[in-house]
Each structure stands twice: as C-alpha cells, then as structure tokens.
C-alpha positions as CSV (number, residue, x, y, z in Angstrom):
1,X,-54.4,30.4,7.4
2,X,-52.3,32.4,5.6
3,X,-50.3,33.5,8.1
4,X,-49.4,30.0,8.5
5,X,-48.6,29.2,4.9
6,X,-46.1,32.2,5.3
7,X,-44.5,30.7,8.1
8,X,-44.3,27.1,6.2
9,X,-42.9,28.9,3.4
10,X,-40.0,31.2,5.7
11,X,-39.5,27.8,7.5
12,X,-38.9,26.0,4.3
13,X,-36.4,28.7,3.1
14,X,-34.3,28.6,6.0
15,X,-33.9,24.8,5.9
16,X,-33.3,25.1,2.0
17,X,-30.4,27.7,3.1
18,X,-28.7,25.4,5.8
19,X,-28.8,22.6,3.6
20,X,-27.0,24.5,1.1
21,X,-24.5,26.1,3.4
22,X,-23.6,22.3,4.8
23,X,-23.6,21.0,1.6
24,X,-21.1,24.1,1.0
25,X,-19.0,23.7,3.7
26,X,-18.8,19.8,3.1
27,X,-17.5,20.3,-0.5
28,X,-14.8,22.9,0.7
29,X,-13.6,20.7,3.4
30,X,-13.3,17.7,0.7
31,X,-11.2,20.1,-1.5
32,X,-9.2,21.4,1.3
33,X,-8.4,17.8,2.2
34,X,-5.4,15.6,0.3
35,X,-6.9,13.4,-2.6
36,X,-5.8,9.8,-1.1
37,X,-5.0,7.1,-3.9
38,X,-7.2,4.1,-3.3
39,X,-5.7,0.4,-3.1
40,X,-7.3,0.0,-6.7
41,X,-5.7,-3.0,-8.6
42,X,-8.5,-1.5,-11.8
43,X,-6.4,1.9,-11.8
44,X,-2.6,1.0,-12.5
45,X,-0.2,4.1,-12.6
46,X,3.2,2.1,-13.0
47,X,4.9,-0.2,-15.9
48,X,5.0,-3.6,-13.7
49,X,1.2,-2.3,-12.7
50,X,0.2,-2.1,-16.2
51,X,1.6,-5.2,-17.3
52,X,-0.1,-7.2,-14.4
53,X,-3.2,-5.3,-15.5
54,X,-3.1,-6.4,-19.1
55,X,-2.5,-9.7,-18.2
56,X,-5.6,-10.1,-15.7
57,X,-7.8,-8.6,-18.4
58,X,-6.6,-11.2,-21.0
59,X,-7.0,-14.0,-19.2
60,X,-10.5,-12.7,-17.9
61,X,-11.5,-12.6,-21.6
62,X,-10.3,-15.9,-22.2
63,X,-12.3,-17.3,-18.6
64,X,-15.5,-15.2,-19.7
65,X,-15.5,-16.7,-23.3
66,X,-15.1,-20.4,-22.1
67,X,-17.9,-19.6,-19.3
68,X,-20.0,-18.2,-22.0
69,X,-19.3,-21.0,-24.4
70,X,-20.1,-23.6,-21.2
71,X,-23.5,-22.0,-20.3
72,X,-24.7,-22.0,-24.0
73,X,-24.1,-25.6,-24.6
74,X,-25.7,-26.6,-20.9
75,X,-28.4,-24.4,-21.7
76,X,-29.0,-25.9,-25.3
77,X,-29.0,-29.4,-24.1
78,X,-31.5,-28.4,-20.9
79,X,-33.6,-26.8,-23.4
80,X,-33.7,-28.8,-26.3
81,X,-33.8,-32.3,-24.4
82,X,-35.7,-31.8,-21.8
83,X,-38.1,-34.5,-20.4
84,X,-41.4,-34.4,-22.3
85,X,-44.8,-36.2,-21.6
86,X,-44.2,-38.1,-25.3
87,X,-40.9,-39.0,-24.3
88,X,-40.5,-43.2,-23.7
89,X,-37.3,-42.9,-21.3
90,X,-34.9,-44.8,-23.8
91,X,-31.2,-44.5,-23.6
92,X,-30.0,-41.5,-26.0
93,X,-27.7,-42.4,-28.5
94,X,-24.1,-42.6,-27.0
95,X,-20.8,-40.7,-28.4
96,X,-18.5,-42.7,-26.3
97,X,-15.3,-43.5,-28.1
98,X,-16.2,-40.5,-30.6
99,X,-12.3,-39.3,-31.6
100,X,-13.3,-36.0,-32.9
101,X,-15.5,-34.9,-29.0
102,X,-12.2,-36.4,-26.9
103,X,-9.7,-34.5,-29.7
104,X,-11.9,-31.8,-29.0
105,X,-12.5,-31.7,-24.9
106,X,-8.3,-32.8,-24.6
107,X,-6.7,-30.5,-27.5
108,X,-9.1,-27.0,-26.7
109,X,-7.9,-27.1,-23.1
110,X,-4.2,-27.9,-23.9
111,X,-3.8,-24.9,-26.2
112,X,-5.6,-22.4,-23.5
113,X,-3.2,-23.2,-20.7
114,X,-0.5,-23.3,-23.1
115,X,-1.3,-19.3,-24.4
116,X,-1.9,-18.7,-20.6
117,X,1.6,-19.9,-19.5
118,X,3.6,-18.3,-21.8
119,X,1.6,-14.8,-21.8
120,X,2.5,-15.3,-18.4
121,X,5.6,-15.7,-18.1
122,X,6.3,-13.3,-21.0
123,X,4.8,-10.4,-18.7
124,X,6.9,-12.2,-15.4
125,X,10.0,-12.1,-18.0
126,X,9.5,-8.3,-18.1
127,X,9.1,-7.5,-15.1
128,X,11.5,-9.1,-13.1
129,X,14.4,-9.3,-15.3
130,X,13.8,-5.6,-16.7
131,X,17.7,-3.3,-16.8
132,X,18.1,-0.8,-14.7
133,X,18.6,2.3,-16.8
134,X,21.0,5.5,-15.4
135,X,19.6,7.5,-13.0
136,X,17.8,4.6,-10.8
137,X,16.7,5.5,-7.5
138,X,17.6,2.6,-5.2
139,X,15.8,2.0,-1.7
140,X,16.3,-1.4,0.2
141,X,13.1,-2.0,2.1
142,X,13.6,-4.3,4.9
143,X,10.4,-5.6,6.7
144,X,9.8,-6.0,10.6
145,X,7.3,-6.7,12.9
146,X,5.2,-4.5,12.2
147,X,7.2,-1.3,10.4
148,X,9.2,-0.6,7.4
149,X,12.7,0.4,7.4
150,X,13.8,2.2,4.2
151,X,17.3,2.6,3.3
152,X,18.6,4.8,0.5
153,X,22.1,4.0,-0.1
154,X,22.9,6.4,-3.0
155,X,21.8,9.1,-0.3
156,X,23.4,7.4,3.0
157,X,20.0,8.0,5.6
158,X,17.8,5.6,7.0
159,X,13.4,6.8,6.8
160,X,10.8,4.7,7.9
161,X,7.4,3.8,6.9
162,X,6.8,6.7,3.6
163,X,8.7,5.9,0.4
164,X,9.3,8.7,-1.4
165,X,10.3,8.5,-4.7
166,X,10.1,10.6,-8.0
167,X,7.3,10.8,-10.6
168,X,8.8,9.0,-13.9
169,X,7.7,9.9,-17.6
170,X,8.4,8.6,-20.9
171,X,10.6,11.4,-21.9
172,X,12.6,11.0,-18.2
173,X,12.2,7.6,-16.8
174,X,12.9,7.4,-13.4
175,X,12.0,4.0,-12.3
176,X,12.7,3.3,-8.4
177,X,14.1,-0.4,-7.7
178,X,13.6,-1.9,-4.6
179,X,15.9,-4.8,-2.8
180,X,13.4,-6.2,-0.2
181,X,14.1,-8.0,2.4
182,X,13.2,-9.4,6.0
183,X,14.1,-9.1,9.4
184,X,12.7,-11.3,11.3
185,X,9.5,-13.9,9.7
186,X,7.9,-13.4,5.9
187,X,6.5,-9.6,4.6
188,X,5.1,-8.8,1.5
189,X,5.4,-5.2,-0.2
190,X,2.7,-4.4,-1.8
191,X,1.0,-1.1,-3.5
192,X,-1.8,-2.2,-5.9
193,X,-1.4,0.8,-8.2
194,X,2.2,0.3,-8.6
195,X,3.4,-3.1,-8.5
196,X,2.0,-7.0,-7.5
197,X,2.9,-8.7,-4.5
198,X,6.5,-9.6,-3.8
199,X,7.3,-11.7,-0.5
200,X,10.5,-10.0,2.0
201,X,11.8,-13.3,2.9
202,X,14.1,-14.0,5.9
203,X,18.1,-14.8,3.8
204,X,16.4,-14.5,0.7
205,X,16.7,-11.3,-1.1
206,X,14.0,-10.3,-3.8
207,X,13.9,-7.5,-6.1
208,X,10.8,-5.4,-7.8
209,X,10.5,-2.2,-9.3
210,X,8.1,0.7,-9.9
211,X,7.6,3.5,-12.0
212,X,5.0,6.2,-10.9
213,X,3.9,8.3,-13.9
214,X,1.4,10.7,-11.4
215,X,2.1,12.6,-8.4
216,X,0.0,11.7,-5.3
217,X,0.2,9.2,-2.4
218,X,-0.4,5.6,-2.9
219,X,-1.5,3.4,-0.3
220,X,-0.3,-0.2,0.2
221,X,-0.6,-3.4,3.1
222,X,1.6,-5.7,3.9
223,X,0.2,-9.1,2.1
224,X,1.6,-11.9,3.9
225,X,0.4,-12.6,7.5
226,X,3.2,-12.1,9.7
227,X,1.8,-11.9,12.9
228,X,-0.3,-10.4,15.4
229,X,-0.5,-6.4,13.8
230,X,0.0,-8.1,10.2
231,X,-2.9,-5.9,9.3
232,X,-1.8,-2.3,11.0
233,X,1.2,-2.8,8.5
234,X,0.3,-0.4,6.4
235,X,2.7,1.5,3.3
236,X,2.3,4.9,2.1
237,X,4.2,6.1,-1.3
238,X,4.4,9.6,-1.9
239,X,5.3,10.2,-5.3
240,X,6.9,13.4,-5.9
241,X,8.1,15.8,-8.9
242,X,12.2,14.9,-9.5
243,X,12.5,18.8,-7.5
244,X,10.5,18.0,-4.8
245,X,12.3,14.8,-4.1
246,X,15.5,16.0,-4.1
247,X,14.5,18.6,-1.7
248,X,13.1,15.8,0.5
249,X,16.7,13.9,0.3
250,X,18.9,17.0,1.4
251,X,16.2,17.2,4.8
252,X,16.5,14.0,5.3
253,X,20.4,13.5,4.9
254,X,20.5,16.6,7.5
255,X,21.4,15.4,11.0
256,X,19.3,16.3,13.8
257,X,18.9,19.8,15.3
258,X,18.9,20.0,18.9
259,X,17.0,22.4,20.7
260,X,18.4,23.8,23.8
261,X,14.9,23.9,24.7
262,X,14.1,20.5,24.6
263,X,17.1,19.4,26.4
264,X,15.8,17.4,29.2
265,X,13.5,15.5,26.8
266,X,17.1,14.4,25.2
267,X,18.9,13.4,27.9
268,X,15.5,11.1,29.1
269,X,15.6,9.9,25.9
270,X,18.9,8.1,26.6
271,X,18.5,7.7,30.3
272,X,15.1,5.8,29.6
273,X,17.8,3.6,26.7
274,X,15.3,4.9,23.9
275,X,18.6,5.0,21.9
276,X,19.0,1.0,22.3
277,X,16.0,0.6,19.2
278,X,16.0,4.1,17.4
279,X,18.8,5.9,15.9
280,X,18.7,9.9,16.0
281,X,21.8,10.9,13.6
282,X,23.9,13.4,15.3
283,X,23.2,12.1,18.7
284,X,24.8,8.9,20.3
285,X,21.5,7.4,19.4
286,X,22.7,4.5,16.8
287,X,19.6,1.8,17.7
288,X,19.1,-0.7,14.9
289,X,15.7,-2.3,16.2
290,X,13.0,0.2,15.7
291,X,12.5,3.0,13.2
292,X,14.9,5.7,12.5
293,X,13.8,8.8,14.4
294,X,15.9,11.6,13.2
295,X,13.3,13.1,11.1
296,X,10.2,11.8,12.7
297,X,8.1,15.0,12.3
298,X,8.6,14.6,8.7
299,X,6.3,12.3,8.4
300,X,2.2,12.4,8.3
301,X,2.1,8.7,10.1
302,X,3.5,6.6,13.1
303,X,3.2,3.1,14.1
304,X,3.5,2.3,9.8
305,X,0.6,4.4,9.1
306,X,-1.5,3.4,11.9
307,X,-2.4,7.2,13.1
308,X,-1.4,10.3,12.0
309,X,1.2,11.7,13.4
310,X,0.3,14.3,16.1
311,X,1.5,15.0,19.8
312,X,-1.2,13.8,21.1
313,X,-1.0,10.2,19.1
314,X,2.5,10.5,19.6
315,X,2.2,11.1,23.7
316,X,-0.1,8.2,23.8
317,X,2.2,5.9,21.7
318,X,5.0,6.1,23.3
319,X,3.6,5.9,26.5
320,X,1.4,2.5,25.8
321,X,2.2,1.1,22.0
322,X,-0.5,-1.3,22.7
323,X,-2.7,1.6,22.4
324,X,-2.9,1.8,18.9
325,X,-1.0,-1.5,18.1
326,X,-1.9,-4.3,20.7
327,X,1.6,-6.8,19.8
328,X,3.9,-4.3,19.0
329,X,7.5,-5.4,20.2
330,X,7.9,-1.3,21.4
331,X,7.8,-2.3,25.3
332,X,5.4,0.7,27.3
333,X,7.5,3.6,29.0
334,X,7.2,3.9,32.9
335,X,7.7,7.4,33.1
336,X,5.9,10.4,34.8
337,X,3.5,12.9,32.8
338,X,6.1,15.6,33.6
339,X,8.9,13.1,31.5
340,X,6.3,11.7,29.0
341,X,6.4,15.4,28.5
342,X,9.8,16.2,27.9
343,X,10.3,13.0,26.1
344,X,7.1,14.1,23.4
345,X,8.6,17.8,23.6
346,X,11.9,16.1,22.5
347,X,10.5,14.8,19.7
348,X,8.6,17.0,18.9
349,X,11.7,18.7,17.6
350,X,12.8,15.9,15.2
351,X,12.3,17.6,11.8
C-alpha cells in the first residue's frame, strides 16, 4: 500500500514538473515572438484615431442615456398601469393635442441630432482639412487587385504591401499623409488603431493622415469589397523610431544586387517576361502591374500579407498564386522544378 502511495506521489511530481516546463517553454516562446497590434478600434494610437474615438464615445453616451431614459418610462407605464382584476377596461384619459408632450417628443430630438451633426463634422473638419506641418512624410498608396503599391516620392522608390513610417511625439510631430488612390475598382485603407476608413476610388483622389505615437506593427484590411480576394487584402504598418526609418529608406532607395550566383534565376526571370508586371531597379525589369520586387526579402509578407514570406511560401507562390490566393490576376508559371529553382534562388537574393 504504501509502496503504491509512493509511486502516486513520484508520478504526481513528474507530471507537476512537465507541466511546469511546458508552461515554461510556452511563455518563452510568446516573449521570443513579435507583439502583433490587434485591429482594435477601443485602442487608438494616432490623432485622426483619437478623434474618431472621442466622438464614438460621445455619441454612445448620448444613445445609452436616451435608451436608459426610454426603458424607464416603458417600464413605469408597464408597471404602474398594468391590467388589474378591479380594473373596468375604460378608455384612459387621452393627451392628444397636448402642446407641451409634441414640443417635447419634436424639440428633444431636434436638439440631439443637431449636437450630433456638428460634433461631427467638427471632428471630420479636423481631420480632413488638418495642415501639413514641415517635415511630412508623404506616401501615395495606390490600391489593386488585391496588393498595395506604396510610393514615396520624397525618397524616389516604389515598396509594396508594409508602410513604414516614423513614430511621431508631441515634442517632434511627424505625421505621415497619405494620397490614396485606385487602380482598377474601389479599396478602402484602413488601420483601426490609426485612422477610419477612407475609400481608394478609381479618378478620384482622397487624402488621410496618421500620426503613430508607439512603435510596433499595426495591422489593417482593406474595407470595401473589391472582389474575389477582397478579404486576403491585408495592410501591415510598421512604425519605426525617425533612425530606424531612415535606415529603412537608404536600403530601399538602393538598387538591386545581383549575385553572380543566382544568374540563371535572372535571366529566367526575363525569359519567363516576369519583368512585364514587376519592376527590379537596376535590372531592365521596369513592370508597372504587380508589386515592386527590388527588395522583396525586405519584407516579413507576400501576397499583401497573406503568408509570411519564406522560400518555401515563396516557391509555392510563384509557381501556383492560386495557392494561397484563389483570383489573384498573377497567371501560374510553367516552368520546371530545376527553373522554379533558379527563379526562387533569384529572389531569394532581392534584399
């Protein structure tokens, strides 16, 4: 019996110990792991944020104080004249015609949509008209089916997909503004934490702007259904201290490196007419269609955030898109593994 117990007890100990040691394990990996910003329109991190923030929370105060008004009087009047056995079903008395209940139920409403409007368009006032100070970062994002092309004009380079832009601060604003627009149907950018909805629409240019005052990566969706991938549209923002950024600009505005080694991969590369839809600056590569891929490795995505960017997500892309993005307009290759090969190893070397 006892030599049981003992065995219970050694038993119990060890599975006490794993548990701990998973438990462990699972915490390190979560603190090795990036901290990924949530879509979370509760947690605003930017000035147009904010301001769309204060104004949902005011007119939710207003909404929960007529509901609570509302409920009280219907619960009064269910209460307090509720059917009784004494009653002897007579008509009540009637208020119709009373000036001071339609004064009442026509002026109350009148004054809340009138304080609604024009806290509204107060906040859309600044907001949208707000003055670019010195020092603006400008990036015209230009939505297509189902990517985002990213131009930064001060800087002269073309990224795709991962806005970067730097962290702003009271003492050193440095708000980024963005001219959006569409190449084909309607987009619409949006990142939660930093800034409501604004529609990319086809000849009509729109503007918004954002202010980051954290670090981190923001996550965003394309908002307006534009097709058959609409939802695989996805936006990443990485946020970065003003030294960071600028370190990101000078590797981006960098050419492409060509390794002798990955030769063949560039010449199939144009022989397949890859170079008809992607640019690769320094190469003859000058495509307009799809995403610019002189620094592809740069970034932590492909197919706008679909999968993370590794050579085996990127072997499988390129040789079916459908893969990952059934509707995608990138057409399948028909090339050999030993090309698909040279082609990825090509790539590969895209920093």
């Amino acid at each position: 019996m006892g030599l049981n117990t003992r065995s219970k007890l050694g038993a119990g100990r060890i599975l006490a110990l794993a548990v701990t040691l998973l438990c462990a394990a699972a915490a390190a990996a979560a603190q090795s792991q990036p901290k990924l910003s949530p879509t979370n329109i509760f947690s605003p991190d930017s000035t147009p944020a904010h301001s769309i923030f204060r104004l949902a929370a005011f007119e939710l105060e207003i909404e929960g104080a007529i509901f609570v008004v509302v409920f009280s009087l219907l619960a009064y009047a269910v209460t307090k004249f509720r059917q009784r056995k004494t009653d002897d079903r007579s008509e009540p008395p009637q208020v119709y015609g009373s000036n001071q209940v339609e004064l009442a139920w026509t002026v109350v409403p009148v004054l809340i949509v009138v304080v609604l409007f024009l806290t509204t368009a107060q906040v859309i006032h600044r907001v949208q008209d707000a003055q670019e100070p010195a020092g603006t970062v400008e990036v015209t994002v230009v939505g297509h089916q189902y990517w985002w092309e990213l131009r930064y004009p001060q800087y002269d380079f073309v990224a795709a997909n991962e806005l970067h832009v730097p962290v702003s601060s009271p003492r050193h604003p440095a708000p980024t503004y963005l001219a959006l627009l569409s190449a084909d149907t309607d987009h619409s950018f949006w990142v939660p934490r930093l800034a409501g909805k604004t529609d990319l629409i086809p000849n009509h240019p729109n503007r918004t702007w954002i202010d980051p005052q954290e670090t981190g990566l923001f996550l965003g969706q394309c908002s307006q259904y534009c097709g058959t991938q609409h939802a695989k549209m996805l936006q990443r923002v990485y946020v970065e201290s003003r030294e960071d950024f600028d370190r990101w600009v000078q590797n981006q505005q960098k050419p492409a490196v060509v390794d002798p080694a990955a030769a063949a991969g560039g010449a199939l590369f144009i022989v397949k007419a890859c170079f008809a839809c992607h640019a690769v600056r320094g190469t003859i590569a000058r495509g307009v269609v799809g995403p610019d891929l002189t620094h592809l490795m740069s970034r932590d995505t492909i197919a706008s955030g679909a999968v993370p960017n590794t050579p085996e997500n990127l072997r499988k892309w390129v040789r079916n898109p459908g893969a990952f993005k059934p509707g995608s307009l990138m057409p399948a290759q028909d090339v050999t593994d030993q090309e698909l090969d040279q082609i990825v190893g090509y790539l590969l070397t895209l920093k």
